[in-house]
Each structure stands twice: as C-alpha cells, then as structure tokens.
C-alpha positions, -999 to +999 in steps of 0.1 A: +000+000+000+013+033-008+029+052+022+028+024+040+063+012+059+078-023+047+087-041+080+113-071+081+109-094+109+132-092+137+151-123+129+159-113+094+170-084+106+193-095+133+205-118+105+215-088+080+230-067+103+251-098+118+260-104+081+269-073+071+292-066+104+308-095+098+316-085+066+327-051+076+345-066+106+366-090+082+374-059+059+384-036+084+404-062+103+418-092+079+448-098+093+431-103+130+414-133+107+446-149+095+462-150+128+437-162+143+438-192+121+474-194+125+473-199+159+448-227+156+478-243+131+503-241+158+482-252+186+465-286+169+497-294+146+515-300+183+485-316+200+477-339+167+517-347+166+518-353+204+486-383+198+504-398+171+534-401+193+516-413+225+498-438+203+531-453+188+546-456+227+513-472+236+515-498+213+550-503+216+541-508+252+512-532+248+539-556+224+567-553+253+539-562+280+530-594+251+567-604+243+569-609+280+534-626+286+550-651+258+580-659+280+565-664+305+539-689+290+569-705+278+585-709+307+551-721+321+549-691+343+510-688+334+500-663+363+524-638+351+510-648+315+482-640+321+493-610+337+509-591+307+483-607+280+462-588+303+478-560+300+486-556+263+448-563+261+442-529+283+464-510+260+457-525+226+425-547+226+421-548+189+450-571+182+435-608+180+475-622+192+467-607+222+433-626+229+442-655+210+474-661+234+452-651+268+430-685+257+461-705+254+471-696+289+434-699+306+429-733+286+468-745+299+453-738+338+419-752+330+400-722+330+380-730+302+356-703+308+377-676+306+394-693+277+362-694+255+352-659+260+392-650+247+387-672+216+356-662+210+370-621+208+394-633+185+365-647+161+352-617+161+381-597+154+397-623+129+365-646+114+371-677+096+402-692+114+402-726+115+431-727+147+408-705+166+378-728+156+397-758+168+406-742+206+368-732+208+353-768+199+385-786+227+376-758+254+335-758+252+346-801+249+359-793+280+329-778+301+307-809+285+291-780+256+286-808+235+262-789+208+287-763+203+315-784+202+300-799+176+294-765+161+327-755+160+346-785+154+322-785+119+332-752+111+374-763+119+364-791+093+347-767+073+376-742+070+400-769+064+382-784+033+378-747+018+415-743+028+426-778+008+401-766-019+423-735-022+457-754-020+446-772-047+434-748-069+466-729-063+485-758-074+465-761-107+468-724-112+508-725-106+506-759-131+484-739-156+510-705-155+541-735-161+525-750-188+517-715-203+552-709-200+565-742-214+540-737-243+558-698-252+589-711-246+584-736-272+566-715-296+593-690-295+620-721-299+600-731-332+599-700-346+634-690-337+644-726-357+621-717-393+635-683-388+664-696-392+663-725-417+643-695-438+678-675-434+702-709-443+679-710-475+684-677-486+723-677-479+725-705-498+704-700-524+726-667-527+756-688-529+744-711-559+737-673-577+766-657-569+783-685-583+765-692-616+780-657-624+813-664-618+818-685-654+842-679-678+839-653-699+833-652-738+857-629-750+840-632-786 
C-alpha cells in the first residue's frame, strides 16, 4: 500500500545486520582473521603430533607387555602370562595375538571359561580361522558343551576343506602358468628354428647365384 512502511521481521534483521558486520568486521580487520587461524595451526599441529606419538609408545608398550606374557607362558609361568596378555589387552584390545594367546594360557590352567570368552573375541576380530575354531570346539569339549563343540569343530572341518580346496586350486593355477610358459617357450623355440632355416635358404640360395655368375667369360 502506498505510504505504508515495509517491516522485516526481527530475525531477518538481526541476521542482515550480523551479516553485514561481519563483513565489515573482516574488511576492516583481515589480518586479525589470519592470525587467528594461524594460531589454531600451531596449537592442533602440536597436539595432533603429540597423539600420534603417545599412540606409537602405547603400542609399543602393549607388544613389550605381550613379548613378556609369551616368555612367561613359555616358561610355564601362566600367572604372570596371564598378567601381561592382560595388560597388552588394556592398552591395545584390537589385536586378535593378544586374545588368541590369553585363551592358550586360561585353557593350559583349566579355566576353560575364561578361555572361550578370549577365543571367542578373537572370532570376532579375525572370522574364519580354523586354529581358533579348533581351541573353541576342545575348550567348550571341556565344560561338556557338547552342541557347540559340535558347532565349532564342523566349522574347523569346514575351513580346512575350503583351505585344501584352495591349496589345490593354487597348485593347478601354478601348473596352468608353467605349462603357459612351457608352451611360449616352445613357440618362441619353433619360430626361432624356421626363422632360421628361412635364413640358411636364402644364404645358400645366394651362394648357388653368386656363383653361376662367376663362369668364364666369352671374349667373342
């Protein structure tokens, strides 16, 4: 309507004039910007460096703490095994080693318990392998599980047929490349020898012309 004020809701407002200081803010003062971004740089480069370092020493730690759990389980020592699997575990519990060992030790002392629920974090961790399949079906053997026992000494046998299966189709995949080769090599070796007898033709079929031409002259 004429003469009649336009009015922008507050919010829009606020917006616009937040905008446009900003803008005005960031033109006036752009270098206040940039070093404010640089500082950010040189305080997370340090902190992001100092995580990556920590993390290296931890997991250096947690092998020194499972090199020592696995001379000790050598040794027979299986409290102070279990011990340092333990605490590798607390410092790195996503290496499947570190479980997998921890079940050895609990299964040695006949806590078959505690050695099922170790195996059973390495299946998750590391599926389809047969050695952990094995320990799993002799440990629940143990406690009388007979049903899965059963399951898991079915899936050791499983993974061993797939794993003969694959063996043997390795074998006729390395026969298959050697015959390939055998076959090139004597291709190559047949047409090295007509090459050749091609070349002995021509020499000597160059010979016999060469001297054809050599007779005597008629000087008539």
């Amino acid at each position: 309507m004429p003469g009649q004020l336009l009015k922008i809701p507050f919010r829009a407002s606020l917006n616009w004039n937040l905008t446009h200081s900003a803008i005005f803010f960031n033109s006036m003062y752009p270098k206040l910007t940039v070093l404010k971004f640089g500082l950010f740089l040189l305080i997370m480069i340090p902190l992001m460096m100092g995580a990556c370092t920590n993390e290296v020493q931890i997991r250096k730690s947690a092998l020194k703490y499972f090199n020592e759990g696995n001379s000790a389980l050598k040794h027979r020592d299986y409290q102070a095994a279990i011990w340092n699997f333990q605490k590798a575990i607390s410092l790195d519990s996503e290496t499947p080693n570190f479980h997998y060992n921890l079940g050895l030790t609990y299964y040695e002392i006949g806590n078959f318990t505690e050695s099922i629920d170790s195996f059973r974090r390495v299946e998750i961790l590391v599926p389809n392998q047969s050695d952990t399949y094995y320990n799993l079906a002799l440990a629940y053997n143990k406690i009388s599980e007979s049903r899965m026992a059963d399951f898991y000494y079915n899936r050791y046998q499983e993974m061993l047929s797939l794993r003969k299966a694959q063996e043997r189709l390795e074998e006729v995949r390395k026969e298959q490349e050697r015959e390939k080769r055998i076959s090139e090599s004597e291709a190559k070796m047949t047409v090295l020898k007509n090459n050749t007898a091609v070349s002995s033709k021509k020499l000597l079929q160059e010979k016999k012309s060469k001297k054809g031409k050599s007779g005597i002259p008629s000087w008539e």
